[in-house]
MDAnalysis code that builds the backbone (N, CA, C; Angstrom):
import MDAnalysis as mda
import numpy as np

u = mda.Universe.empty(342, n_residues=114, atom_resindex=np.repeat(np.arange(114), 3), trajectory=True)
u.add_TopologyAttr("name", ["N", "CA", "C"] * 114)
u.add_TopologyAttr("resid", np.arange(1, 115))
u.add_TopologyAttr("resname", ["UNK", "UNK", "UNK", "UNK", "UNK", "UNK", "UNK", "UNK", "UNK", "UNK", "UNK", "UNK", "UNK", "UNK", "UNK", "UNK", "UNK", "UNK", "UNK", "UNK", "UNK", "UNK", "UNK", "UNK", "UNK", "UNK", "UNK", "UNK", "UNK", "UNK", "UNK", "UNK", "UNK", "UNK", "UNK", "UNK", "UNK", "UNK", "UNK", "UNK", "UNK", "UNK", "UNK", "UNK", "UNK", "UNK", "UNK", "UNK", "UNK", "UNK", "UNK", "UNK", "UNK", "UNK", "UNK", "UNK", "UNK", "UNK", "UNK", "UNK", "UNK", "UNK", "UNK", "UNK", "UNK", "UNK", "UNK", "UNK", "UNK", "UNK", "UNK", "UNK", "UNK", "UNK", "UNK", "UNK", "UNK", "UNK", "UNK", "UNK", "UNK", "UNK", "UNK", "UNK", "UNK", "UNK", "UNK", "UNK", "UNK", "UNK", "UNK", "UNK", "UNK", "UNK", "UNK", "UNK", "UNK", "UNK", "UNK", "UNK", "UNK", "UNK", "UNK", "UNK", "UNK", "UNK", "UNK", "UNK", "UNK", "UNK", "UNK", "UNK", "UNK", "UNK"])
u.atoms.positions = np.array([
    [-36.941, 20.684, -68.600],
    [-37.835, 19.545, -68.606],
    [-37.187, 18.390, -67.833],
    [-37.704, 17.765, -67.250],
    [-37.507, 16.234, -66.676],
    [-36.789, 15.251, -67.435],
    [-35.694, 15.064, -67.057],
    [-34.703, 14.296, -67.234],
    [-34.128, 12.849, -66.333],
    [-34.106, 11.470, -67.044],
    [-33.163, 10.923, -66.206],
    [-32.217, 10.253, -67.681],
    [-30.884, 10.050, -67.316],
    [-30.058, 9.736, -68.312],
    [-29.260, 8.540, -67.516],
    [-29.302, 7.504, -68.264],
    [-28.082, 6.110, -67.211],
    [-27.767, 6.415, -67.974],
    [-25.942, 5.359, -67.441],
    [-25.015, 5.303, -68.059],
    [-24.260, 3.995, -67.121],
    [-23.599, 3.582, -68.026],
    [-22.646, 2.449, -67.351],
    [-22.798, 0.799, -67.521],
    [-23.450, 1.030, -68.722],
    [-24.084, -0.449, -68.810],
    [-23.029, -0.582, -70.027],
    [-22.760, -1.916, -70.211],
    [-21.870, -2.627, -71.432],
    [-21.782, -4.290, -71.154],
    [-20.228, -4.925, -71.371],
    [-20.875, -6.223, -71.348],
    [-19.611, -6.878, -70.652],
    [-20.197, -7.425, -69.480],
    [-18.925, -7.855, -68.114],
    [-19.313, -9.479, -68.461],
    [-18.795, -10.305, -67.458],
    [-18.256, -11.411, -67.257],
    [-19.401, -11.712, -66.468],
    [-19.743, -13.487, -66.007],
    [-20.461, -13.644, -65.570],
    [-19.385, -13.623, -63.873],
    [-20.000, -12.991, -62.740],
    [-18.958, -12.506, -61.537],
    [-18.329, -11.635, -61.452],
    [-19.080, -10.674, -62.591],
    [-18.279, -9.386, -62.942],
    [-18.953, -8.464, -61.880],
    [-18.394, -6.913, -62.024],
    [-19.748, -6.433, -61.516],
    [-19.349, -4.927, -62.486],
    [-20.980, -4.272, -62.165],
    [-20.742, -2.910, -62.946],
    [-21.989, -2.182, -61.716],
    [-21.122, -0.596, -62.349],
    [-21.955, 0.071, -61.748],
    [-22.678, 1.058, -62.255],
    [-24.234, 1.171, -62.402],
    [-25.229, 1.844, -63.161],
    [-25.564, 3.449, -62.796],
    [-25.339, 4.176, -63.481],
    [-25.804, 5.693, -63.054],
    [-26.671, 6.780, -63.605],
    [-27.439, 7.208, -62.758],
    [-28.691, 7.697, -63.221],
    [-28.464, 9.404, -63.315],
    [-28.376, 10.345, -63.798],
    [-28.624, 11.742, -63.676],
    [-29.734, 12.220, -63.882],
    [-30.248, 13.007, -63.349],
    [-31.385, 13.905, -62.964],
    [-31.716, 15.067, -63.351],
    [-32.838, 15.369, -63.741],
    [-32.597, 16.498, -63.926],
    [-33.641, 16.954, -64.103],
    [-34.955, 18.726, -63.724],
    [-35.489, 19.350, -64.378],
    [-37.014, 19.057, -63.361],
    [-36.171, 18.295, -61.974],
    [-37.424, 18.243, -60.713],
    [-36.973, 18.548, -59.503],
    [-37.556, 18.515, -58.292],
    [-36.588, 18.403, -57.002],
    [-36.183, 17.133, -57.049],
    [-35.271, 16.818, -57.519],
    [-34.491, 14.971, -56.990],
    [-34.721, 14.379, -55.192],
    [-34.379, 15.700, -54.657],
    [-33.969, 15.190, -53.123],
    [-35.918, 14.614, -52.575],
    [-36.732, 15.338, -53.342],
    [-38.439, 14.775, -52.575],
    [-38.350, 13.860, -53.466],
    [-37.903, 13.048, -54.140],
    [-38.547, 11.521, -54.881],
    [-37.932, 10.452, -54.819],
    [-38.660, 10.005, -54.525],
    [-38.192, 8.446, -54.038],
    [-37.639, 7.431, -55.609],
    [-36.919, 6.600, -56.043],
    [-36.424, 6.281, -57.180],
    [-36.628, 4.934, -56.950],
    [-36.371, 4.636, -58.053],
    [-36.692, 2.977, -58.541],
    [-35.369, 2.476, -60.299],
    [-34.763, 1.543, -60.077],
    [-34.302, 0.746, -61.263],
    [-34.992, -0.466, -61.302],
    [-35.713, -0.509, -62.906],
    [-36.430, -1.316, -63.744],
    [-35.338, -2.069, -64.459],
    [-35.633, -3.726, -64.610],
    [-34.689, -3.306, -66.161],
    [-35.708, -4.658, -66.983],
    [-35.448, -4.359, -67.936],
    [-36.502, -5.737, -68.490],
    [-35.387, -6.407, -69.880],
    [-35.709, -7.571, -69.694],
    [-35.035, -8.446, -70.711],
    [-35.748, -9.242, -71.794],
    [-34.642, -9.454, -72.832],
    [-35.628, -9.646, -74.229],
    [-36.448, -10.598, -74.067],
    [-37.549, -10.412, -74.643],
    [-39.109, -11.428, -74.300],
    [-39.697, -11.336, -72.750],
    [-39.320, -10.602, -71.806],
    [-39.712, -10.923, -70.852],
    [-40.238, -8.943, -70.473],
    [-41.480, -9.116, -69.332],
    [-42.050, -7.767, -68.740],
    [-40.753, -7.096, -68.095],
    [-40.971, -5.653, -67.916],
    [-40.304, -5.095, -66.946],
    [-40.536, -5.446, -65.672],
    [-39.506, -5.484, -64.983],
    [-39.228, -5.562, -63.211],
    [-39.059, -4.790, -62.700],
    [-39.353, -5.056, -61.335],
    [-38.397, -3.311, -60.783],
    [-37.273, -4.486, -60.001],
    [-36.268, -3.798, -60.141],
    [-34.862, -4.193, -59.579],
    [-35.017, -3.930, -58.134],
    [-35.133, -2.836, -57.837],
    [-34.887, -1.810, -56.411],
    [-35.510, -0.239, -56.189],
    [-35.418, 0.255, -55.044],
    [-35.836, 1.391, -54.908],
    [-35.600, 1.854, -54.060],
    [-35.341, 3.134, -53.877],
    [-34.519, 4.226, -52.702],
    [-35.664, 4.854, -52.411],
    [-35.684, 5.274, -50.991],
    [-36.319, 6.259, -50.551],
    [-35.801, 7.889, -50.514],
    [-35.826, 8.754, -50.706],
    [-35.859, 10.521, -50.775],
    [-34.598, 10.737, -49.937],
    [-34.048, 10.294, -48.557],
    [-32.665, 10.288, -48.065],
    [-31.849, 8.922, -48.131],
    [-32.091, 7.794, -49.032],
    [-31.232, 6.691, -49.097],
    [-31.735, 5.929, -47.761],
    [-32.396, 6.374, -47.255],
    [-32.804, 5.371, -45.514],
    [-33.434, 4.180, -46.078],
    [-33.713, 3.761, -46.973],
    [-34.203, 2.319, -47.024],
    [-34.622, 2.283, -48.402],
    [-34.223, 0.808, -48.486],
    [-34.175, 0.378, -50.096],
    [-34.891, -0.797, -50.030],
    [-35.276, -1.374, -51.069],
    [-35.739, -2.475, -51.394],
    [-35.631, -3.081, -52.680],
    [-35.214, -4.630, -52.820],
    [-34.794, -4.997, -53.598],
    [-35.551, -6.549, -54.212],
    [-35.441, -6.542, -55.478],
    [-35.917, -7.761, -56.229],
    [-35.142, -8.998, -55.573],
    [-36.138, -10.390, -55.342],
    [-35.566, -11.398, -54.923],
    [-34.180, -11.596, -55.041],
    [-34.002, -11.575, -56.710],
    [-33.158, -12.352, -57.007],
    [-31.689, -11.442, -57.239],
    [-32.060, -10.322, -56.411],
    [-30.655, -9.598, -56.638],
    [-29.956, -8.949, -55.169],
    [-31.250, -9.618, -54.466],
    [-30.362, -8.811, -52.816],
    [-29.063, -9.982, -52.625],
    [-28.564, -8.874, -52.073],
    [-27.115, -9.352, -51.734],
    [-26.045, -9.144, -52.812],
    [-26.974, -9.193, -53.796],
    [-25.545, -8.380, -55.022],
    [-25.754, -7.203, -55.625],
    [-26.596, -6.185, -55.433],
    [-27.097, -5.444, -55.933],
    [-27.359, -4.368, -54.634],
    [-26.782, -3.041, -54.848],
    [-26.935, -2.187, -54.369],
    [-27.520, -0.592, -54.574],
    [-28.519, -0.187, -54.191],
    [-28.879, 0.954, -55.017],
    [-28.153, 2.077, -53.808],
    [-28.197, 3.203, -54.598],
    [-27.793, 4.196, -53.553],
    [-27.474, 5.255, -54.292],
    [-27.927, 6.797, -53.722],
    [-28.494, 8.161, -54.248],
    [-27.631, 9.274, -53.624],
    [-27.002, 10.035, -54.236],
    [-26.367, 11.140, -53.975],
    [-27.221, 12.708, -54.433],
    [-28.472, 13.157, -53.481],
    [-29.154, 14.650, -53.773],
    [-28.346, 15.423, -53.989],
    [-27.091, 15.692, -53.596],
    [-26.453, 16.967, -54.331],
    [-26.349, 17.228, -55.470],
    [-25.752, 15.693, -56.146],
    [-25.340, 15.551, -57.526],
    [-26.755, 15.092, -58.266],
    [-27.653, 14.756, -57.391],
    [-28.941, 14.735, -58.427],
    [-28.871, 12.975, -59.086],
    [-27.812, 12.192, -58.533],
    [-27.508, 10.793, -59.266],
    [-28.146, 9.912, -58.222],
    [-28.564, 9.120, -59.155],
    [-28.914, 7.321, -58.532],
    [-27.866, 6.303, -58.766],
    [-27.674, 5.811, -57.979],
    [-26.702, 4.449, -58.706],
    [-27.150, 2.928, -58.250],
    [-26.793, 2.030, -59.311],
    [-27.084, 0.897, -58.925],
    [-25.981, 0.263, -58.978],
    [-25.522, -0.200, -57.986],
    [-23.982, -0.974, -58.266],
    [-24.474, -2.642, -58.105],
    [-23.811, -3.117, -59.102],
    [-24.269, -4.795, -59.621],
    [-22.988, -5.879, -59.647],
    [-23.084, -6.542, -58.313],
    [-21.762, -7.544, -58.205],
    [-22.458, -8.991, -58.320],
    [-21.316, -9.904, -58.690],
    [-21.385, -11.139, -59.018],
    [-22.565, -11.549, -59.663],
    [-22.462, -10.253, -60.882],
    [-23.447, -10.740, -62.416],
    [-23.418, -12.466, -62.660],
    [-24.900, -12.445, -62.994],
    [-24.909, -13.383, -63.638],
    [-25.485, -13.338, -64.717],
    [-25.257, -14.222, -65.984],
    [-26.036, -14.033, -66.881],
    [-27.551, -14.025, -67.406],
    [-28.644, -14.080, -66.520],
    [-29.903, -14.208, -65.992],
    [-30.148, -12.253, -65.705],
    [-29.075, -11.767, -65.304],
    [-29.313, -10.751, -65.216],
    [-28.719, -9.343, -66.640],
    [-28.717, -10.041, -67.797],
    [-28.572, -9.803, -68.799],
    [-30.300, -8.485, -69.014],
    [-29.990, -7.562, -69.256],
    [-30.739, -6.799, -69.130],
    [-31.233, -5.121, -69.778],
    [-32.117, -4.526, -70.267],
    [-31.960, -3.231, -70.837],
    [-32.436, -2.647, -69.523],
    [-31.267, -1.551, -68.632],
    [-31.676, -1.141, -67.300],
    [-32.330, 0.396, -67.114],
    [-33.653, 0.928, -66.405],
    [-34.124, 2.065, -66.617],
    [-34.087, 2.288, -65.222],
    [-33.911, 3.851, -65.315],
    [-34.097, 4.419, -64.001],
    [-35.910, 5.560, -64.345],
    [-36.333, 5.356, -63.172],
    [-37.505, 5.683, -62.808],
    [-38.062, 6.861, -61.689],
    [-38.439, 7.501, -61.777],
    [-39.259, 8.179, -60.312],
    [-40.955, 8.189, -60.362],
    [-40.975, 7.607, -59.970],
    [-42.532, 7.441, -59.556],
    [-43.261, 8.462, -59.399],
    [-42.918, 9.803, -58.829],
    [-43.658, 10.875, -58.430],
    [-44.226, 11.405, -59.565],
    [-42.802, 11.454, -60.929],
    [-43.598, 11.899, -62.122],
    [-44.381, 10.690, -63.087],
    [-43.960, 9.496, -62.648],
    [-44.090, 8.404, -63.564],
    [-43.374, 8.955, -65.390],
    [-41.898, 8.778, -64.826],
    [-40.877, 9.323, -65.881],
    [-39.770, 8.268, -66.062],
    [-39.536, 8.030, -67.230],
    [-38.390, 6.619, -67.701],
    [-37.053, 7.642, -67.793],
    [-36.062, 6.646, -67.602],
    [-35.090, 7.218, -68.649],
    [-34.778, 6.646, -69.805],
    [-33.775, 6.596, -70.451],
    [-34.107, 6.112, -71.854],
    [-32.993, 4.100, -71.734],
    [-32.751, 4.421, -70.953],
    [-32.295, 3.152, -70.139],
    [-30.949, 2.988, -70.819],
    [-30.421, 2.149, -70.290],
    [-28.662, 1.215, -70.781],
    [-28.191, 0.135, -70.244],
    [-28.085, -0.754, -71.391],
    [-27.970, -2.412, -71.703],
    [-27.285, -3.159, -70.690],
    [-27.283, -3.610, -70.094],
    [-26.314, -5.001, -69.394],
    [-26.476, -6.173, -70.298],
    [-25.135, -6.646, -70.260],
    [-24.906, -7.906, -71.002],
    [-23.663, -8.307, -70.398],
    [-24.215, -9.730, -69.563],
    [-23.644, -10.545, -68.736],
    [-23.417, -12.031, -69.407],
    [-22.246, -12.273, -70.013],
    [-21.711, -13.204, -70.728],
    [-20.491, -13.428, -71.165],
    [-19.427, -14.721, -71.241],
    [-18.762, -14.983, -71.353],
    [-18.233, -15.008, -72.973],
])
C-alpha cells in the first residue's frame, strides 16, 4: 500500500537549520511529482514547495525561498526538504504529499525556538 513516512523534525534554534525526509513507498515514486505542506497551530495548511518527477524544477512558498530547499532522490524513493536559517514563524507540523494519489504522510513537527 502507499506510503510516505517523514522524519527529521524536532526542535532547533531560531538560525538553525534541519533537514526533513520523506520515504516512499507502494507507487512508482520516479512518475510523481511531490509537494511539502506543513501547517501550524490555528492556522490552514500551506504548501511549502514542490519537485517535479526528475528534481528539474521546484517551487517554493514566499516566505521560504532562499532558505528552504526541496530535493528528491528516485532510487531511494526519498524527498527531502532541507530548512536553513529557521525562524520561529516557521514553527510547524511538516507533511509530505504526492498529488497524483492525493496521499499525506503522517507528518513531523518543527519547532523553531529558543
Amino acid at each position: 500500500q502507499v506510503q510516505l513516512v517523514e522524519s527529521g523534525g524536532g526542535l532547533v534554534q531560531p538560525g538553525g537549520s534541519l533537514r526533513l525526509s520523506c520515504a516512499a513507498s507502494g507507487f512508482t515514486f520516479s512518475r510523481c511529482s511531490m509537494r511539502w505542506y506543513r501547517q501550524a497551530p490555528g492556522k490552514e495548511r500551506e504548501l511549502v514547495g514542490s519537485i517535479t518527477t526528475t528534481g528539474s524544477t521546484t517551487l517554493y512558498l514566499d516566505s521560504v525561498k532562499g532558505r528552504f530547499t526541496i530535493s528528491r532522490d528516485n532510487a531511494k524513493k526519498m524527498v527531502y526538504l532541507q530548512m536553513n536559517s529557521l525562524k520561529s514563524e516557521d514553527t510547524a507540523m511538516y507533511y509530505c504529499y504526492v498529488p497524483n494519489l492525493s496521499f499525506w504522510g503522517q507528518g513531523t513537527h518543527v519547532t523553531v525556538a529558543s
